[in-house]
C-alpha positions in Angstrom: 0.0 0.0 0.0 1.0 3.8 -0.7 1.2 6.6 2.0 -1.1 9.1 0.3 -0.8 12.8 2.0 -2.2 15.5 -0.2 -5.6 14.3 0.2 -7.1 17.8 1.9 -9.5 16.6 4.7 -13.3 17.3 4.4 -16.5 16.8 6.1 -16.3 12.6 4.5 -14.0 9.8 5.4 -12.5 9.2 2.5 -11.9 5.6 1.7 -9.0 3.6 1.4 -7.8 0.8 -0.8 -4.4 -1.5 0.0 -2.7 -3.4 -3.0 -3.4 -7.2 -3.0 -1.4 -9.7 -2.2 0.7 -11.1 -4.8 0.4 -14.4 -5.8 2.5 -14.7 -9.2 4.9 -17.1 -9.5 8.0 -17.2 -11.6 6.9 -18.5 -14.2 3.4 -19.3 -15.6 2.1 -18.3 -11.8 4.1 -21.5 -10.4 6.2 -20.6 -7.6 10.1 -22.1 -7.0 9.1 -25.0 -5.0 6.0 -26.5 -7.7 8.6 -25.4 -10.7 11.1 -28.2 -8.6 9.0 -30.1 -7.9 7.1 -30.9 -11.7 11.3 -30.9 -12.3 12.0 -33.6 -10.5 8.5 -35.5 -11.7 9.6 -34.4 -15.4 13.1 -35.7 -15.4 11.8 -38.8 -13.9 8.8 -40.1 -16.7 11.2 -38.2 -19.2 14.4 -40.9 -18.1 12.1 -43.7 -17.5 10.9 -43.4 -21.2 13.7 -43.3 -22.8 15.1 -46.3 -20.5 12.9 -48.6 -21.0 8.9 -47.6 -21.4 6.1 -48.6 -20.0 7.1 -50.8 -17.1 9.3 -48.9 -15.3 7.4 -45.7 -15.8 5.2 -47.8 -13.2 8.2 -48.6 -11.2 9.4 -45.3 -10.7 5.7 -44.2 -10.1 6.7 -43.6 -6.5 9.0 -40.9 -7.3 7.5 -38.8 -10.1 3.6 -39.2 -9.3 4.2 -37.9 -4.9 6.2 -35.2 -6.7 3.3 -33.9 -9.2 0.8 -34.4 -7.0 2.7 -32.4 -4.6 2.4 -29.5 -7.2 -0.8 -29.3 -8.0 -2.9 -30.8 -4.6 -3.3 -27.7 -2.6 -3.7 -28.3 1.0 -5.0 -25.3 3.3 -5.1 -23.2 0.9 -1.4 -23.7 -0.9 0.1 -26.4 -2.7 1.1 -29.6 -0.8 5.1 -28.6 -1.5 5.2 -25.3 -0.5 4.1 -27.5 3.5 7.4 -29.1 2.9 10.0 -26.1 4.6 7.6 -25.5 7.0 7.3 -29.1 8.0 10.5 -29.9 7.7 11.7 -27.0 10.2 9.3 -28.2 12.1 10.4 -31.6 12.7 14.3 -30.4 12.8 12.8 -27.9 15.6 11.4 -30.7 17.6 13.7 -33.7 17.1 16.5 -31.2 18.7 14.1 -30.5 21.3 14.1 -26.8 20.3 10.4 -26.7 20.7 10.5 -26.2 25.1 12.0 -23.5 27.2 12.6 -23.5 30.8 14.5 -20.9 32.3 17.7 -21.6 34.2 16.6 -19.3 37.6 19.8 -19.9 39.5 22.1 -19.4 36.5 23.4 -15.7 36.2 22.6 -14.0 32.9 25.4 -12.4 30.9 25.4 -8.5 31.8 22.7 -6.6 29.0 21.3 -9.8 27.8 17.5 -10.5 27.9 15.8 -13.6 29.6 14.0 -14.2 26.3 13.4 -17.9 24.5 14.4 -18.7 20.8 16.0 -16.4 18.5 15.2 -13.4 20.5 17.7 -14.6 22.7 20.7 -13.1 21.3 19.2 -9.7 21.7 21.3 -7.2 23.9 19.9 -3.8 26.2 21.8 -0.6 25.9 20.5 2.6 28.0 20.7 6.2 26.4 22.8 8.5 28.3 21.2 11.1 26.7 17.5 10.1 26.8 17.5 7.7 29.1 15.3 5.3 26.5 16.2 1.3 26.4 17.1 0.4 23.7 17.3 -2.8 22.0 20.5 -4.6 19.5 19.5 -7.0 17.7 23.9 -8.3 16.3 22.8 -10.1 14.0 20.1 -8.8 11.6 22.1 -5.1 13.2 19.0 -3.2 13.9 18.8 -0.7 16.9 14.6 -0.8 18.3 13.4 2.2 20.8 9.6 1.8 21.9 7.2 4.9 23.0 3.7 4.6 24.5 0.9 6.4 22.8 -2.1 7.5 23.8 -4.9 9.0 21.4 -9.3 9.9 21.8 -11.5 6.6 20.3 -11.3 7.3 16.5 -14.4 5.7 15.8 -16.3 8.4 18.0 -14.7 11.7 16.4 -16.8 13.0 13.3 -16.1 12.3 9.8 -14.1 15.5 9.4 -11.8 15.1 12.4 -11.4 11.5 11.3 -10.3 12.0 7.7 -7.6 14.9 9.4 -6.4 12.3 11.4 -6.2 9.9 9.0 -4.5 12.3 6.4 -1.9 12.8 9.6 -1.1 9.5 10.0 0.0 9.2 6.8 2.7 11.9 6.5 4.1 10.3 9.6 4.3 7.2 7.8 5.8 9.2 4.4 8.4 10.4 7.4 10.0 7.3 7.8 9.7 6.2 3.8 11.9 9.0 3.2 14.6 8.6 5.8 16.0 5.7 4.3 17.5 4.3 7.9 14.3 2.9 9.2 14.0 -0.9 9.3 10.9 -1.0 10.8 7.8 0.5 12.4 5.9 -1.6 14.5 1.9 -0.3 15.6 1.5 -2.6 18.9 -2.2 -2.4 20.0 -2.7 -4.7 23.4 -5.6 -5.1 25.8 -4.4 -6.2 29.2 -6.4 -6.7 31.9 -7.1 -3.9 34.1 -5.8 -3.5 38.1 -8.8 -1.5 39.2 -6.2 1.3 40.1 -7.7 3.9 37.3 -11.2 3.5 38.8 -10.2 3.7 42.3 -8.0 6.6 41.9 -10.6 8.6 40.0 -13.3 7.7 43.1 -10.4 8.9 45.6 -10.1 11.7 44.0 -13.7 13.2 42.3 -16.0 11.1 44.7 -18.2 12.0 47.5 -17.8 9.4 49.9 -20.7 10.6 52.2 -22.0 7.5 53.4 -24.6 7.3 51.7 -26.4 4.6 50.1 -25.6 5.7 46.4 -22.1 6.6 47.1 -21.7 2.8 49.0 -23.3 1.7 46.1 -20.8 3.2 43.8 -17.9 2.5 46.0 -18.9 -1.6 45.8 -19.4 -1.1 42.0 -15.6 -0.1 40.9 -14.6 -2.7 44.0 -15.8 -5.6 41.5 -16.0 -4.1 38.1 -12.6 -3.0 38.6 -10.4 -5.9 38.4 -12.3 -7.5 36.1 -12.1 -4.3 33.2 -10.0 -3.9 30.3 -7.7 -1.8 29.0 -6.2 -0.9 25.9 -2.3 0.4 25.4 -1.1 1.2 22.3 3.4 1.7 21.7 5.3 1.9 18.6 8.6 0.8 18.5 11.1 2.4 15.6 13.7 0.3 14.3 16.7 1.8 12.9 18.9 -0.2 10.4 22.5 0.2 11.1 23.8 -1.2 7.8 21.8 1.4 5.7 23.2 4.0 8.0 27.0 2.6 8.3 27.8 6.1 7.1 26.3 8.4 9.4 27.2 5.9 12.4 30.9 6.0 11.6 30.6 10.0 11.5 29.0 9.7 15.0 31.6 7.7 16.7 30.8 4.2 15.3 29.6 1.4 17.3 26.5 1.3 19.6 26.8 4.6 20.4 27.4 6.2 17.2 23.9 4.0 16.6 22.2 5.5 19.1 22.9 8.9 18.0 21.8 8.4 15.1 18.8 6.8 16.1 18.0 10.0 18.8 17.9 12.3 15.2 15.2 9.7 14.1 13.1 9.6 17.6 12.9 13.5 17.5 11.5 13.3 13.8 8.8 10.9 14.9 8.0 12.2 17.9 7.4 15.7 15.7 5.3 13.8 13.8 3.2 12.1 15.6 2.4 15.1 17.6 1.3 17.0 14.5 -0.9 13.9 13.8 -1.9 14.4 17.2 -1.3 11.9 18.6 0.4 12.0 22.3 3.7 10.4 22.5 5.1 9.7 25.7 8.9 9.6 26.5 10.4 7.0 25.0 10.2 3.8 27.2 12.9 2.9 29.7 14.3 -0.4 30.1 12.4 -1.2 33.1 8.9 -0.1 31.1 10.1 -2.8 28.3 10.7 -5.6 30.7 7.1 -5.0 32.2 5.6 -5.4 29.0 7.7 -8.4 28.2 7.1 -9.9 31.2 3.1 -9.2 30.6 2.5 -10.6 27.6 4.3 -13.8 28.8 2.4 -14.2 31.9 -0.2 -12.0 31.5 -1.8 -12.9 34.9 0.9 -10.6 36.9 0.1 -8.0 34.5 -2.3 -6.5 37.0 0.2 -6.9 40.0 2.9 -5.1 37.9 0.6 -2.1 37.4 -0.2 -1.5 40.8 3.5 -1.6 42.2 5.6 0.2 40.1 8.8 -1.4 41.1 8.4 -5.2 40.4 9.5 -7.0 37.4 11.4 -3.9 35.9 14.7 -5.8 35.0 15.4 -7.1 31.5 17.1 -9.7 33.2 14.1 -11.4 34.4 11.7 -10.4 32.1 11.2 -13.3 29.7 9.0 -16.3 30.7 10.1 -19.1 33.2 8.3 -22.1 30.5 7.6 -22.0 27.2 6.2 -25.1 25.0 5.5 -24.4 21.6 3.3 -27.0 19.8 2.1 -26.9 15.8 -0.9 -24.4 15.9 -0.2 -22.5 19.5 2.3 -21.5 22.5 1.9 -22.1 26.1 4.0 -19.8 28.4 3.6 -19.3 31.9 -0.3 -18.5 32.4 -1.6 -18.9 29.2 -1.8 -20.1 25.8 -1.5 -18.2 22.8 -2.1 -18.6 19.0 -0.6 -16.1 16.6 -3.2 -15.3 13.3 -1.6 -13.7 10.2 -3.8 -11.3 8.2 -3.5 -12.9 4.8 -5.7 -10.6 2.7 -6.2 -7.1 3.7 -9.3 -5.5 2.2 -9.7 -5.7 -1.7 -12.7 -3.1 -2.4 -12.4 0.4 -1.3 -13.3 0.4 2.6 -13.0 3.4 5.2 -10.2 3.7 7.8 -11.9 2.5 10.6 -12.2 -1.1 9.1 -10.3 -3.1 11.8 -12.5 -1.6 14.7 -14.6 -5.4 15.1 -11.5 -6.8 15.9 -9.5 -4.0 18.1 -12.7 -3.2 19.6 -14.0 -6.8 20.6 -14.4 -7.8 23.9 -14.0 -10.5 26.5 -11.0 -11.2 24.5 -7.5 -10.7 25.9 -5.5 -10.0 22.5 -2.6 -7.8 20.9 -2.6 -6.3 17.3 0.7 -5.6 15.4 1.2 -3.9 12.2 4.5 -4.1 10.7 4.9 -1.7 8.6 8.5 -1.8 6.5 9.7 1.2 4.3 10.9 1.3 1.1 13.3 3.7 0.1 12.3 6.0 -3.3 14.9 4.5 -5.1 14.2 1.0 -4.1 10.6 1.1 -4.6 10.9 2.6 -8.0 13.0 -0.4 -9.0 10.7 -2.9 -7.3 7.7 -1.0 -8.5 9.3 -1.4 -12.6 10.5 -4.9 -11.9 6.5 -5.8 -11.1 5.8 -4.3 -14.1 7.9 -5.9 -16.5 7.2 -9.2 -14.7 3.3 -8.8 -15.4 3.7 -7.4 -19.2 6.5 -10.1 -19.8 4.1 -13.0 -18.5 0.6 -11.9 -20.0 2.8 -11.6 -23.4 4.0 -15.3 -22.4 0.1 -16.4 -21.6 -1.6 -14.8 -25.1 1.2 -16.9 -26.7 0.5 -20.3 -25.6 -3.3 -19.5 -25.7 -4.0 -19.4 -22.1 -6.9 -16.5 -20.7 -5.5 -14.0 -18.8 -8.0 -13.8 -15.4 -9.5 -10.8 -13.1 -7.2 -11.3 -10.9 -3.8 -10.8 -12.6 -5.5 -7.9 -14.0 -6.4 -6.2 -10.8 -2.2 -6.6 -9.7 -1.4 -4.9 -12.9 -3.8 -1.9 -11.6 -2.0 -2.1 -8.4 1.3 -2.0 -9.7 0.2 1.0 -12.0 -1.2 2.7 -9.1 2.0 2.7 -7.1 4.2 4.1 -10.1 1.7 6.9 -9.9 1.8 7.1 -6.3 5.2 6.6 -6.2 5.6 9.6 -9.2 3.3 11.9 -7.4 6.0 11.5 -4.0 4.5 9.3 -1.9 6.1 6.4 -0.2 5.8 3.0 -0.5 5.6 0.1 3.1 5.0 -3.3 3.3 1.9 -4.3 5.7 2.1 -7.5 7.5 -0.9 -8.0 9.7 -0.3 -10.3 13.1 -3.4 -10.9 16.2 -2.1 -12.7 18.8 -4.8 -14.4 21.2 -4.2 -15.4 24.5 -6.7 -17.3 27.0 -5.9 -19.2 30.3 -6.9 -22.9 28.6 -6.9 -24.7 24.9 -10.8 -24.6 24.9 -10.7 -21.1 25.2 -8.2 -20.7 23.4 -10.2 -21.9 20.4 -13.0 -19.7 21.5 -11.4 -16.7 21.2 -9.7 -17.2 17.7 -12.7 -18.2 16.6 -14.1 -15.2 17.6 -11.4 -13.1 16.5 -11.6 -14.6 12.6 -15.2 -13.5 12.8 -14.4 -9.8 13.6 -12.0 -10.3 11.1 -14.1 -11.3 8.3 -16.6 -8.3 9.2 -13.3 -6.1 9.2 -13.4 -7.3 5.2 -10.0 -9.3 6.3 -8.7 -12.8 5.5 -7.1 -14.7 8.3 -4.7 -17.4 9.1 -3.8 -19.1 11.7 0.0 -19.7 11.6 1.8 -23.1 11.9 4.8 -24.5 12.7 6.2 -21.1 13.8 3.9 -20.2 16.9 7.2 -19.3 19.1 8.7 -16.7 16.6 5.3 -15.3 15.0 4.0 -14.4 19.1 7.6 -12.3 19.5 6.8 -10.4 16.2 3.1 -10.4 17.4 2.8 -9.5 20.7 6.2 -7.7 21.9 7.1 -4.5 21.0 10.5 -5.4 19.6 10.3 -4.4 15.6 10.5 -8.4 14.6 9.7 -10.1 11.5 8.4 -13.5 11.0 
């Protein structure tokens, strides 16, 4: 999808249409692994004929037929071969016992590491002098992560006008970080954690008439029960700056982490600008201590409401990953609860309003977090990968009118979308990458399946396609449900 911000705002939401997914292959619309796959069946009937004929074509039936099936019987939705990495990590994952995590609690943790399972192990803390802000190093994919908490009014109650101004907003923030050129990643994290009562009871200490009376008794009892058992929604997003696009300007700063984090400081101040012209409240950019309580709440998030009310527990990075994780095919247990990670596989295709996701950020009795992962493009690099689509799609419906076949809706409609970036893309604008992750979390498998079930239906009334994820639980609920700018 294209950031679009010279759209002046008016007294109508206007709506909003992303790009769909592509689903061309390389050649003919058959991706790398069917192409190998009708190889290896091809070679095989072609040797066996020219061997011997008919009889061992049967005898070497086992090899060629599994392999074209394997091409051309989809299973869940996608051909049988493209299963085979995904199983097959799977089962390397599990045979070296890779699938289970248990904490070592009286082994000492290396000085800046987190406590975290998996690949998000190797991840290392660094504190800003300067700001103060945790920040996060990832040494091998070299990205540098900071994480600020948001707060904003409920969208879907501000009139049209205000609506479409925000919305207009939102999108030169997001042409911001398109044109920088150092940002990895920006990560929208939307959670709803359950509430410690604290907000109700502080507002009663503070605006209520305790008189003794029977409606301010009755009042007093209300918040006592409806308190604990609320909701509430927190919203971060976490910048990710990519130190190998910005090897320049990091050696000009002093090299190393710190020349890093300079340079990441000059892109904080930029987004905090911008948000607060979209506005939207930023707060100060999270310490490490804020990190490790939201780390350490969306592994176990039944101490979420004990780490709200005191301040000073679970604020080490050190100790803020989970004590037990098991990861199975379709979900993840950790601590207190289970978890199942759903991938937005289709984002709208018809023209729909901003406020589309509201049935599933808005439903309730479901304890869930939203990520959007949104990745820029530089101009230079989306203009290339804008004209290599192109050719692609000319070369192949040139390659389909030649051997006859019809050329469908659907190839037409990613020609449209590929000419519509170009123009977006001429016009200024930026071009991101969406990928869509809800991560749903309940105390038990039962309701567990509730609640995705539950959370597909908002989804379908959001005009969304969803997926649930397998085979790669553990790694889609870090990119899903902590705010570290991840990819799956």
């Amino acid at each position: 999808m294209t950031t679009s911000t010279d759209q002046p705002p008016g007294t109508e939401l206007v709506p909003v249409k992303f790009s769909r997914l592509t689903r061309r292959g390389i050649l003919l619309g058959l991706s790398l692994a069917q192409l190998i796959a009708l190889g290896i069946a091809g070679t095989t009937l072609t040797g066996t004929l020219y061997s011997g004929g008919g009889k061992l074509i049967w005898l070497s039936a086992p090899i060629w037929l599994p392999a074209a099936l394997a091409a051309w019987v989809p299973v869940a939705g996608r051909p049988a071969v493209e299963w085979v990495p995904v199983a097959g990590w799977w089962a390397w994952r599990a045979t070296g016992h890779q699938i289970a995590y248990r904490r070592r609690i009286l082994a000492p943790r290396p000085a800046g590491t987190l406590a975290l399972p998996g690949d998000v192990a190797r991840l290392r803390e660094y504190v800003d002098p300067h700001t103060g802000a945790g920040m996060i190093h990832d040494p091998r994919t070299r990205t540098l992560t900071v994480v600020c908490e948001v707060t904003h009014p409920a969208f879907i109650l501000l009139d049209p006008a205000e609506q479409q101004r925000r919305v207009t907003a939102w999108g030169r923030v997001l042409a911001t970080i398109c044109r920088s050129g150092r940002i990895a990643m920006l990560q929208v994290l939307e959670r709803t954690l359950p509430a410690s009562g604290t907000g109700l009871a502080d507002w009663w200490a503070t605006h209520g008439n305790d008189d003794g009376s029977w409606a301010a008794t009755t009042y007093a009892e209300l918040i006592d029960r409806a308190g604990p058992t609320a909701q509430r929604h927190a919203t971060t997003i976490s910048l990710s700056l990519d130190m190998r696009a910005a090897t320049h300007q990091i050696r000009t700063a002093g090299g190393g982490i710190r020349g890093a984090a300079a340079i990441l400081r000059q892109e904080m101040t930029t987004l905090t600008a911008a948000l607060r012209s979209a506005d939207l409240a930023p707060s100060a950019w999270l310490d490490s201590g804020d990190i490790a309580v939201i780390l350490r709440s969306a592994y176990d998030p039944a101490i979420a409401p004990a780490l709200e009310r005191h301040g000073q527990l679970g604020r080490s990075l050190a100790t803020a990953g989970p004590a037990a994780v098991n990861e199975s095919w379709s979900r993840i247990r950790t601590d207190s609860a289970y978890h199942a990670v759903l991938w937005i596989s289709e984002w709208p295709r018809a023209r729909i309003h901003p406020g589309f996701l509201s049935p599933v950020l808005l439903s309730t009795d479901i304890q869930r977090s939203f990520s959007l992962l949104c990745t820029p493009m530089r101009a230079d690099q989306a203009a290339r990968h804008v004209r290599k689509r192109k050719t692609e799609h000319i070369s192949d419906a040139a390659q389909r009118a030649r051997i006859g076949q019809i050329e469908d809706a659907a190839q037409a409609a990613e020609y449209a979308d590929v000419l519509a970036q170009e123009a977006d893309l001429t016009a200024g604008h930026g071009l991101l990458r969406y990928t869509g992750l809800v991560s749903v979390t309940a105390t038990n498998p039962d309701e567990l399946d509730a609640a995705v079930a539950a959370v597909e239906q908002a989804a379908i009334q959001a005009s969304c396609e969803t997926r649930r994820l397998v085979g790669q639980q553990a790694r889609a609920f870090t990119a899903a449900a902590l705010p570290l700018a991840r990819r799956v």
